[in-house]
ZALUM-829339 format. One record per atom (N, C-alpha, C): x, y, z negated; atom name; residue in three letters. Coordinates in steps of 0.2 Angstrom, whole numbers, plus 5000, padded with zeros to 4 digits. Example, Ala and Ser with C-alpha at 12.3 -4.5 7.8 and 13.67 -1.06 7.14 Angstrom:
REM residues 2
   px   py   pz atome residu
 5066 4972 4961     N    ALA
 5062 4978 4961    CA    ALA
 5066 4984 4961     C    ALA
 5064 4989 4965     N    SER
 5068 4995 4964    CA    SER
 5064 5000 4961     C    SER
END
This chain:
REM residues 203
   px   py   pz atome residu
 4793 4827 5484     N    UNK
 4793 4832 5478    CA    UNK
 4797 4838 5479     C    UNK
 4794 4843 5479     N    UNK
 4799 4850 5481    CA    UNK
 4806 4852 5472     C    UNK
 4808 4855 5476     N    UNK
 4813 4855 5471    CA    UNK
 4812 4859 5466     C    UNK
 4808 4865 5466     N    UNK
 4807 4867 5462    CA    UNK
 4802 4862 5456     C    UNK
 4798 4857 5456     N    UNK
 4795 4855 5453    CA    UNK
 4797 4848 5450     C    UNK
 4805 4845 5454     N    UNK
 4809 4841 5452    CA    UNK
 4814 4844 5448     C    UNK
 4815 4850 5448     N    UNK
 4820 4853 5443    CA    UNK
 4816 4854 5436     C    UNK
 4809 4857 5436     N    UNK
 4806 4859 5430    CA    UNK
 4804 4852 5426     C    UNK
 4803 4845 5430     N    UNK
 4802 4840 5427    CA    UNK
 4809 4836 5425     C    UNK
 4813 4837 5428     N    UNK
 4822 4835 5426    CA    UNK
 4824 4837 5421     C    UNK
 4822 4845 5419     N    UNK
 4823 4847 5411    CA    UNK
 4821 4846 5406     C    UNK
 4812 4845 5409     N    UNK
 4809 4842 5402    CA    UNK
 4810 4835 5401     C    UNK
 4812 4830 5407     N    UNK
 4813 4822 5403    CA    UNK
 4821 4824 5401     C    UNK
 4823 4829 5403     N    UNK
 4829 4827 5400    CA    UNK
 4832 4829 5393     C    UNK
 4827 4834 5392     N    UNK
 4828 4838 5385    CA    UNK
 4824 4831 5381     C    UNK
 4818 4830 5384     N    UNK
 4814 4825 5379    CA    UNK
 4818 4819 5377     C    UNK
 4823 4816 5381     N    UNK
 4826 4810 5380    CA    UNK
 4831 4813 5373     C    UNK
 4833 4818 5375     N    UNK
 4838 4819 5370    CA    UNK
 4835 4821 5362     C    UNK
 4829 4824 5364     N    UNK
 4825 4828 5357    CA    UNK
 4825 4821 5353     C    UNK
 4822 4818 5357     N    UNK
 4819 4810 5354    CA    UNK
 4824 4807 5350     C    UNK
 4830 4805 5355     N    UNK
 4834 4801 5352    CA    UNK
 4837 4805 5346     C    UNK
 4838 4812 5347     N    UNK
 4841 4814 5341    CA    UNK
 4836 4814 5335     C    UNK
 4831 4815 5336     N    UNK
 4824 4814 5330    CA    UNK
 4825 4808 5327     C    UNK
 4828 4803 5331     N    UNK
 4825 4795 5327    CA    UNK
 4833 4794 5323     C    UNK
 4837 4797 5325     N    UNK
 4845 4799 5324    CA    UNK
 4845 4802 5316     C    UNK
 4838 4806 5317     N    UNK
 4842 4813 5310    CA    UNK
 4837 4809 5306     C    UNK
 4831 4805 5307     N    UNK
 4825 4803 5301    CA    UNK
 4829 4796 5299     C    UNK
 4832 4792 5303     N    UNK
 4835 4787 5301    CA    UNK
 4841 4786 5296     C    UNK
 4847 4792 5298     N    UNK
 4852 4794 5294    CA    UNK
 4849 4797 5287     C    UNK
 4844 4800 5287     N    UNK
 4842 4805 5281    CA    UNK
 4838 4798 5276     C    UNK
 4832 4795 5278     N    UNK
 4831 4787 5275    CA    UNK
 4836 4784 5271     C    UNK
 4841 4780 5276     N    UNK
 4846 4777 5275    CA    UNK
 4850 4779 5268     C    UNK
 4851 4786 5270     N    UNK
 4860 4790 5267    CA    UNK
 4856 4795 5260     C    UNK
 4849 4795 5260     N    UNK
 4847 4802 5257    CA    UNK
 4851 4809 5258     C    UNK
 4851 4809 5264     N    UNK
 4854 4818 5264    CA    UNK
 4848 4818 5268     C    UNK
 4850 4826 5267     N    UNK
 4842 4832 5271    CA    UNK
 4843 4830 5277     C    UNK
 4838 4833 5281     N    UNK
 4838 4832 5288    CA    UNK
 4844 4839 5292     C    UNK
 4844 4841 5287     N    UNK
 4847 4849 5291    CA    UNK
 4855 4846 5290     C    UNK
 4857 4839 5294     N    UNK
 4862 4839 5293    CA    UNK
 4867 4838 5302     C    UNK
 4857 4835 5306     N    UNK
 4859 4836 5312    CA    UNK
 4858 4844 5314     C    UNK
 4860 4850 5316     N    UNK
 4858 4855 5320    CA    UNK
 4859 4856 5325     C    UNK
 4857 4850 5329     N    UNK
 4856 4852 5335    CA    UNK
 4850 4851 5337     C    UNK
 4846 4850 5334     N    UNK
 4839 4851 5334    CA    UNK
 4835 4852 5327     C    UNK
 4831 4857 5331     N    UNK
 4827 4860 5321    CA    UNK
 4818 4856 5322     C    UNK
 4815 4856 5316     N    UNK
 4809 4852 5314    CA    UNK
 4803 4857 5313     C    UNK
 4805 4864 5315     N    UNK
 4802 4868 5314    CA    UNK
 4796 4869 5322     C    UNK
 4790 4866 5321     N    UNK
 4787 4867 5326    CA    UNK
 4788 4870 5331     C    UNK
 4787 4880 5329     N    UNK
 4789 4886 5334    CA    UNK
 4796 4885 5338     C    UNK
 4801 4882 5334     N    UNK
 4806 4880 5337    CA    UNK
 4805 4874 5341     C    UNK
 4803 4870 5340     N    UNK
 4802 4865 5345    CA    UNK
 4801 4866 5351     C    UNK
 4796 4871 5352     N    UNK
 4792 4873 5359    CA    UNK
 4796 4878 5360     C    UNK
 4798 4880 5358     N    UNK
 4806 4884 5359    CA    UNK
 4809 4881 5363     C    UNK
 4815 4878 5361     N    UNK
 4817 4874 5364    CA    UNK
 4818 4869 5369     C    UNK
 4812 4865 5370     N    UNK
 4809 4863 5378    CA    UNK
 4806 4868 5380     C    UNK
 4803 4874 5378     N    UNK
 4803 4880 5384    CA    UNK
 4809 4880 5388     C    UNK
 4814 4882 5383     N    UNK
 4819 4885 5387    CA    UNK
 4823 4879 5391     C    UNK
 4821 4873 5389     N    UNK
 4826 4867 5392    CA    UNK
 4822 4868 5400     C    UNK
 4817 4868 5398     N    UNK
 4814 4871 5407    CA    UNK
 4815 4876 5411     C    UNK
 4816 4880 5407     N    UNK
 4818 4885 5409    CA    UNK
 4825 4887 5414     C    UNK
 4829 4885 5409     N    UNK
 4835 4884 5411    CA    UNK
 4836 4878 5415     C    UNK
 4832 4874 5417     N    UNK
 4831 4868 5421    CA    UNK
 4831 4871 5429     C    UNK
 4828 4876 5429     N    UNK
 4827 4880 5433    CA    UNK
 4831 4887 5435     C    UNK
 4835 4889 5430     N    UNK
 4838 4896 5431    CA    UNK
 4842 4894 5438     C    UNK
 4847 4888 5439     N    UNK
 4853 4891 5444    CA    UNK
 4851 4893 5451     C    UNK
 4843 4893 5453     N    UNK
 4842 4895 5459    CA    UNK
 4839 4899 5459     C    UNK
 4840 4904 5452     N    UNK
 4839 4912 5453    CA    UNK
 4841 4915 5457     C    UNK
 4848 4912 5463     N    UNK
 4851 4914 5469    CA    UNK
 4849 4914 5474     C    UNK
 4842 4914 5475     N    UNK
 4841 4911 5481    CA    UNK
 4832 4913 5480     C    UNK
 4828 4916 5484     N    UNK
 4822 4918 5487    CA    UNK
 4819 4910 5483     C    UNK
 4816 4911 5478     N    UNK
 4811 4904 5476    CA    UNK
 4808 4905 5470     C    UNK
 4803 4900 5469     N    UNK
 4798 4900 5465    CA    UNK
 4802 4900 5457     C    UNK
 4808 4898 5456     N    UNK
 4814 4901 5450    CA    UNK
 4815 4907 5450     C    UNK
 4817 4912 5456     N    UNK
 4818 4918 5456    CA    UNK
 4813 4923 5451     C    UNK
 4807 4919 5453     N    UNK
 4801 4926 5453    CA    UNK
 4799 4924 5448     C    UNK
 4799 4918 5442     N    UNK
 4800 4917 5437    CA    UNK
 4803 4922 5433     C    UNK
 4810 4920 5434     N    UNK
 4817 4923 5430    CA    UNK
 4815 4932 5430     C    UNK
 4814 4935 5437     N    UNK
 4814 4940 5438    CA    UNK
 4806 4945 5435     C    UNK
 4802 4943 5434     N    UNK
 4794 4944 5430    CA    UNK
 4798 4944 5423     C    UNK
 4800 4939 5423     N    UNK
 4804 4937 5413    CA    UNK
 4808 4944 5413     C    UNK
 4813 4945 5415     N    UNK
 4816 4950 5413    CA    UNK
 4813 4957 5416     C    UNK
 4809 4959 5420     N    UNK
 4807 4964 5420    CA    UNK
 4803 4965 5412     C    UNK
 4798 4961 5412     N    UNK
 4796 4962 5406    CA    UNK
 4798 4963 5398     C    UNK
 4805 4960 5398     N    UNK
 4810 4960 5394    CA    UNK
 4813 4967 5393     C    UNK
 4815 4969 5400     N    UNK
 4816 4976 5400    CA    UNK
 4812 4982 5399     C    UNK
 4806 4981 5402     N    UNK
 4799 4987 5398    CA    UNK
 4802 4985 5391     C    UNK
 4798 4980 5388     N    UNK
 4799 4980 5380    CA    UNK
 4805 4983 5377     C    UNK
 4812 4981 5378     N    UNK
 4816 4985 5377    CA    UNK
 4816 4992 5378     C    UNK
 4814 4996 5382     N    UNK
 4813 5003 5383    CA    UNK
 4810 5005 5379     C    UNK
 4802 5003 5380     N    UNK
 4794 5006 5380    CA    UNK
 4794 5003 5373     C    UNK
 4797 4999 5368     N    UNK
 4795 4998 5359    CA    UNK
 4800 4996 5355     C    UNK
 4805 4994 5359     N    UNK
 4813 4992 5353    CA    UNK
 4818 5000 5355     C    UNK
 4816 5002 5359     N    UNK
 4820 5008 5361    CA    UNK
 4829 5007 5360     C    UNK
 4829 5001 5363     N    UNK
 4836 4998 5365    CA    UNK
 4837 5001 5371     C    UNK
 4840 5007 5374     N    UNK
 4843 5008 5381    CA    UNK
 4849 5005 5383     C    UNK
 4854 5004 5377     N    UNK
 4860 5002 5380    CA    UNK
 4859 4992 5380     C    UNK
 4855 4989 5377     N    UNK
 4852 4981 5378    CA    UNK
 4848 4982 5387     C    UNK
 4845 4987 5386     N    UNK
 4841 4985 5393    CA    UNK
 4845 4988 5396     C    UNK
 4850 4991 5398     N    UNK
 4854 4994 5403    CA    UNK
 4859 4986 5405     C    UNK
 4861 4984 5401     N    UNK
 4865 4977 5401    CA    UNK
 4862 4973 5403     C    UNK
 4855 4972 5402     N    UNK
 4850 4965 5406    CA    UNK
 4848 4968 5412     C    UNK
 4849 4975 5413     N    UNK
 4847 4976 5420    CA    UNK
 4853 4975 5425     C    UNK
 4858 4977 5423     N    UNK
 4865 4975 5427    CA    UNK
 4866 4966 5427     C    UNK
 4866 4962 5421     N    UNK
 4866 4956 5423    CA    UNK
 4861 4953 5427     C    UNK
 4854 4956 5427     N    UNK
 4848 4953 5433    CA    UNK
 4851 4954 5439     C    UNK
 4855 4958 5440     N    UNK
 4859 4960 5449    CA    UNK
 4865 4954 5450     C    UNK
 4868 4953 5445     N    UNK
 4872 4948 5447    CA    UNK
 4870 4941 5450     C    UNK
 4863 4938 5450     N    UNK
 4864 4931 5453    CA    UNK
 4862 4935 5461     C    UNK
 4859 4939 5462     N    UNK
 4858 4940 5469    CA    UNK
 4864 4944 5474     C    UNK
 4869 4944 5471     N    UNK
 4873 4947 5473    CA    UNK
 4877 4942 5477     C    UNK
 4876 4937 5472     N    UNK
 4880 4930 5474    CA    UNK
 4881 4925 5480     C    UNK
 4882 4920 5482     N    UNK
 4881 4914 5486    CA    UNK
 4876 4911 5485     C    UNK
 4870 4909 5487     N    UNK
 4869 4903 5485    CA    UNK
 4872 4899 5483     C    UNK
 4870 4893 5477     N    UNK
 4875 4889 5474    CA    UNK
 4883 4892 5472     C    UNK
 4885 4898 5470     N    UNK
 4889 4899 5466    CA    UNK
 4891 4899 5463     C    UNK
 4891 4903 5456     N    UNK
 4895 4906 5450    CA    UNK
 4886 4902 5446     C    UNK
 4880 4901 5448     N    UNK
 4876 4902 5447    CA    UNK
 4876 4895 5446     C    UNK
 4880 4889 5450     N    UNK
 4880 4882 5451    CA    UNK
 4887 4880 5446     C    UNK
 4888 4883 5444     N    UNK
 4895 4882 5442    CA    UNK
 4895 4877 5435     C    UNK
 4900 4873 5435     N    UNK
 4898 4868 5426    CA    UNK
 4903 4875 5419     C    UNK
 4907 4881 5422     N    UNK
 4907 4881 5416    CA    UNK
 4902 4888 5415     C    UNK
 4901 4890 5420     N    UNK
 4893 4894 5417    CA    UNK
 4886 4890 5415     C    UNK
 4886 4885 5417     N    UNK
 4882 4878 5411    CA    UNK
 4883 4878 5404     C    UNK
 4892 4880 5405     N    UNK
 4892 4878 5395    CA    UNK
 4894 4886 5395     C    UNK
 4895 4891 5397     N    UNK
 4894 4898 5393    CA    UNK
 4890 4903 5394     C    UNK
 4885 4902 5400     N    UNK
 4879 4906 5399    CA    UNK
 4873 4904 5393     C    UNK
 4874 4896 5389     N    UNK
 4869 4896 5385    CA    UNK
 4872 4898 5379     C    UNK
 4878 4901 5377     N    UNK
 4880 4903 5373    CA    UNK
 4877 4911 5370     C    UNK
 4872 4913 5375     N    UNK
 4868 4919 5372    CA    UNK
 4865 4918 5366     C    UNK
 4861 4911 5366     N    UNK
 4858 4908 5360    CA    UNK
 4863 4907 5354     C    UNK
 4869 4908 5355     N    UNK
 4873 4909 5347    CA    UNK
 4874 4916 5347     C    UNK
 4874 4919 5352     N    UNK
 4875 4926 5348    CA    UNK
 4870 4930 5345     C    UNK
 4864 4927 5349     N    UNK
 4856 4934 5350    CA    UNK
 4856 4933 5338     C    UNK
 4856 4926 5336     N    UNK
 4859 4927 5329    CA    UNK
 4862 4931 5323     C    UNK
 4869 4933 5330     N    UNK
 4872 4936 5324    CA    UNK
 4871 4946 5325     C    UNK
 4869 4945 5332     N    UNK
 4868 4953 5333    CA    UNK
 4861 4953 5329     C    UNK
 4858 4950 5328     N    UNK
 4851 4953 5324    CA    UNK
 4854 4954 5318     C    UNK
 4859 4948 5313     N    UNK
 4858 4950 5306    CA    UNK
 4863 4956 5305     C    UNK
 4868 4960 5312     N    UNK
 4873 4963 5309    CA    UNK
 4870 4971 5311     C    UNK
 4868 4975 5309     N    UNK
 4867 4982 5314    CA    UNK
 4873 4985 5316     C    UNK
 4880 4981 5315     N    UNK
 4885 4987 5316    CA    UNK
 4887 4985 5325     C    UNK
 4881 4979 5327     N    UNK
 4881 4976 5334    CA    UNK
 4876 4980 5338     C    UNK
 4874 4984 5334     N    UNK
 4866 4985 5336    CA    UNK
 4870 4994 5339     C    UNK
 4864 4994 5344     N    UNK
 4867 5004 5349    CA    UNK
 4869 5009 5344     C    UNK
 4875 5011 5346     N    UNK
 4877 5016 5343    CA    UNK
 4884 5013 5336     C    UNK
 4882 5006 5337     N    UNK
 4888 5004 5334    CA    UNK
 4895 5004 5336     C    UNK
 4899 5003 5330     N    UNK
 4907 5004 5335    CA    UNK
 4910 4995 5335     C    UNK
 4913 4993 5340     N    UNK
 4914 4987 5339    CA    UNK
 4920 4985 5336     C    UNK
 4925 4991 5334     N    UNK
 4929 4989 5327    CA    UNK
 4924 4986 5322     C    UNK
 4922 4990 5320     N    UNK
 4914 4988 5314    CA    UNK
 4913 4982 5315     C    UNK
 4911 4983 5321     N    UNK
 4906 4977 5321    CA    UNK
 4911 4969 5322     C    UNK
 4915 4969 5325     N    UNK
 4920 4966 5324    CA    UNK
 4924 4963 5317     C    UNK
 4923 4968 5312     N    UNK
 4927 4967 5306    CA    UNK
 4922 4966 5301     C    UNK
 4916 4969 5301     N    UNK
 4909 4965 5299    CA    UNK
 4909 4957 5299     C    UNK
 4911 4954 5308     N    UNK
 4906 4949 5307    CA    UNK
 4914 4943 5306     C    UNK
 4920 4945 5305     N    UNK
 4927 4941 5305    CA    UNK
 4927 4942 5295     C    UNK
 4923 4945 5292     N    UNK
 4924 4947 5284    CA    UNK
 4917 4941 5283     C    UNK
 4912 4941 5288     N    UNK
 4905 4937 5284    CA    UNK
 4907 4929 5282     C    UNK
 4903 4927 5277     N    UNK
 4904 4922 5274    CA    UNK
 4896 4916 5279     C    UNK
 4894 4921 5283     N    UNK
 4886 4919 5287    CA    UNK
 4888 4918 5291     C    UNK
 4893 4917 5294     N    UNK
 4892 4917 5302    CA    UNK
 4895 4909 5303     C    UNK
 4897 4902 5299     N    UNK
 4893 4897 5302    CA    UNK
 4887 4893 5302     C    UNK
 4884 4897 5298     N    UNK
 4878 4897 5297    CA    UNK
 4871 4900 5302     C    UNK
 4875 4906 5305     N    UNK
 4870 4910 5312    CA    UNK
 4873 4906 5316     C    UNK
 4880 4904 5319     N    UNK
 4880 4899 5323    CA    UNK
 4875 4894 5326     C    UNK
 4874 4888 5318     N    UNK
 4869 4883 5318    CA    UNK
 4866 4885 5319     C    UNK
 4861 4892 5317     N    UNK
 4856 4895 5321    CA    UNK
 4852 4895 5327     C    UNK
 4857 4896 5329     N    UNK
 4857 4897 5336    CA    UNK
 4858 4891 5340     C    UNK
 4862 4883 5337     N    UNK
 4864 4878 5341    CA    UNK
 4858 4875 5344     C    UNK
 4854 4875 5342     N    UNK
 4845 4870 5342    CA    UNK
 4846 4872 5352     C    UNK
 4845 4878 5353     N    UNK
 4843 4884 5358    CA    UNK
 4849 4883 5363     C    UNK
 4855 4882 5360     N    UNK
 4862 4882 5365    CA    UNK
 4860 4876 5368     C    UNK
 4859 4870 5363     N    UNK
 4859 4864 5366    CA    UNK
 4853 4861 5372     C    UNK
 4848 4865 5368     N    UNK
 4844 4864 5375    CA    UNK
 4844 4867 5381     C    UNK
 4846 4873 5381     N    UNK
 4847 4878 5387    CA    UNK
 4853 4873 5391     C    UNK
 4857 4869 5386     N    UNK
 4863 4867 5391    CA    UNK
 4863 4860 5394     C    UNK
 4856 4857 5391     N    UNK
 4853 4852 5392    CA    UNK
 4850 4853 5401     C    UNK
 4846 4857 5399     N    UNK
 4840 4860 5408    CA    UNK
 4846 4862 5410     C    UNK
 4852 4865 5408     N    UNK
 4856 4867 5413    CA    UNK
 4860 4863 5418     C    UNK
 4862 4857 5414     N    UNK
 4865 4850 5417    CA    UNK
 4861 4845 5420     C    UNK
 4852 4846 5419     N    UNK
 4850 4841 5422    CA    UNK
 4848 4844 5429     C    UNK
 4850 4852 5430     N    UNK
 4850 4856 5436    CA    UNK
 4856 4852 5441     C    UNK
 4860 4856 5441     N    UNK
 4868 4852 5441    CA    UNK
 4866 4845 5443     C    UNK
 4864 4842 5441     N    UNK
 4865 4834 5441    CA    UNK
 4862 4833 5448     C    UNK
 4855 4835 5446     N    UNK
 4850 4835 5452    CA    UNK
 4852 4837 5457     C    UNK
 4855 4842 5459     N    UNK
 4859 4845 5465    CA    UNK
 4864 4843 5467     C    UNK
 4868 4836 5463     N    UNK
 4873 4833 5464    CA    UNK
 4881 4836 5463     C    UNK
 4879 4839 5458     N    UNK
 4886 4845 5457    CA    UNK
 4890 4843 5450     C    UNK
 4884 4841 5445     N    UNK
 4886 4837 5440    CA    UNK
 4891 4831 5440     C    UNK
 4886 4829 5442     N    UNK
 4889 4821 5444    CA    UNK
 4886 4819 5452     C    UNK
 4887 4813 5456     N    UNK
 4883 4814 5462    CA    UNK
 4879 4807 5461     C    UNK
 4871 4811 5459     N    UNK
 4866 4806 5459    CA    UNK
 4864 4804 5465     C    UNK
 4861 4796 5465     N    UNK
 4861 4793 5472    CA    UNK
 4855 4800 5474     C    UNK
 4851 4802 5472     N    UNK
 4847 4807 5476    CA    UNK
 4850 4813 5478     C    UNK
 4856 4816 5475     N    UNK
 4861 4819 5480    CA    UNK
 4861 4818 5486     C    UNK
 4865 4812 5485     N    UNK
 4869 4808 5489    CA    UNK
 4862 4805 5495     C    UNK
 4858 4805 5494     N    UNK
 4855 4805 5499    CA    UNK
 4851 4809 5504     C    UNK
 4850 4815 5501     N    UNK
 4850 4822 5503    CA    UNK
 4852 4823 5507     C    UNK
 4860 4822 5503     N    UNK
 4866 4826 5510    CA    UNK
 4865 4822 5514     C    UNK
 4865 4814 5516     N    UNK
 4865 4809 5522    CA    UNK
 4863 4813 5526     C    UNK
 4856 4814 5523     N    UNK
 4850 4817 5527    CA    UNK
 4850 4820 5533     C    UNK
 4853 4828 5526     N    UNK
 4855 4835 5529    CA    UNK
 4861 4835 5533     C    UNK
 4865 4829 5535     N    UNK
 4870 4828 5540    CA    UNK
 4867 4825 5548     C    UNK
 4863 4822 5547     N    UNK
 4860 4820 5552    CA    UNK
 4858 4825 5556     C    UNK
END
């Protein structure tokens, strides 16, 4: 199995096991207890979001080998070009797309298996998904804002743990593909499929 296609299939069983178990987690407690379901947020019951969700858990299943010449690259790279027209050519976001075009430079700037492999950019790259939240409801985040503003806007809101859980559904998945990246590669933890790789690659 090539690795690109045991990374895309690692994220979706891995996201899946998780989705699942927390599904049967949030309908069981809510039966039992009578409270709503909105009391797990780590996962949302809103279709659109769903396939959200396991998008991105594959997605990010895949990102850490954006360092390297591969079929993730030219994913990743297609995505944010495209990302980047839109922002120019109909959101007329300059100062957004100038920021996505300097981070698209930094994973090839990199090492192979770097900063891009790393466990605490696992847990603070999917953190975009709790911010992309509160930059939408505040303008004082949006270009041309000041960041005192925007700062004392979002430290005075009474919504921000509310955009938070928002956003957690999307954290959690992205951070799910991103560990069963990691894992795979034997970085996370060292699975016996690591571990036998390297044998391999020693020989």
């Amino acid at each position: 199995m090539s690795m690109f296609r045991e990374h895309w299939i690692g994220g979706l069983v891995a996201y899946s096991t998780f989705f699942i178990v927390s599904l049967i987690s949030t309908i069981a407690v809510s039966v039992l207890y009578a409270v709503p379901a909105a009391w797990n947020p780590t996962i949302s019951l809103n279709p659109l979001k769903v396939v959200g969700c396991f998008a991105i858990a594959v997605l990010f299943g895949l990102w850490p080998d954006v360092d390297i010449k591969s079929k993730s690259q030219k994913i990743f790279y297609t995505i944010l070009f495209v990302l980047n027209v839109a922002l120019i050519a109909f959101w007329r976001k300059y100062l957004e797309s100038a920021l996505l075009g300097l981070f698209a430079m930094l994973p090839i700037m990199s090492k192979h298996r770097g900063w891009t492999h790393a466990r605490i950019t696992m847990i603070l790259l999917p953190g975009v998904f709790l911010l992309v939240p509160i930059y939408a409801t505040y303008p004082e985040w949006h270009s041309g804002g000041t960041p005192l503003g925007a700062f004392d806007a979002l430290l005075e809101s009474e919504e921000l743990p509310s955009l938070i859980l928002t956003g957690l559904p999307f954290y959690v998945a992205s951070f799910i593909g991103y560990a069963s990246h990691l894992y795979l590669d034997g970085i996370l933890f060292r699975s016996r499929k690591a571990q036998r790789r390297k044998v391999r690659a020693s020989q």
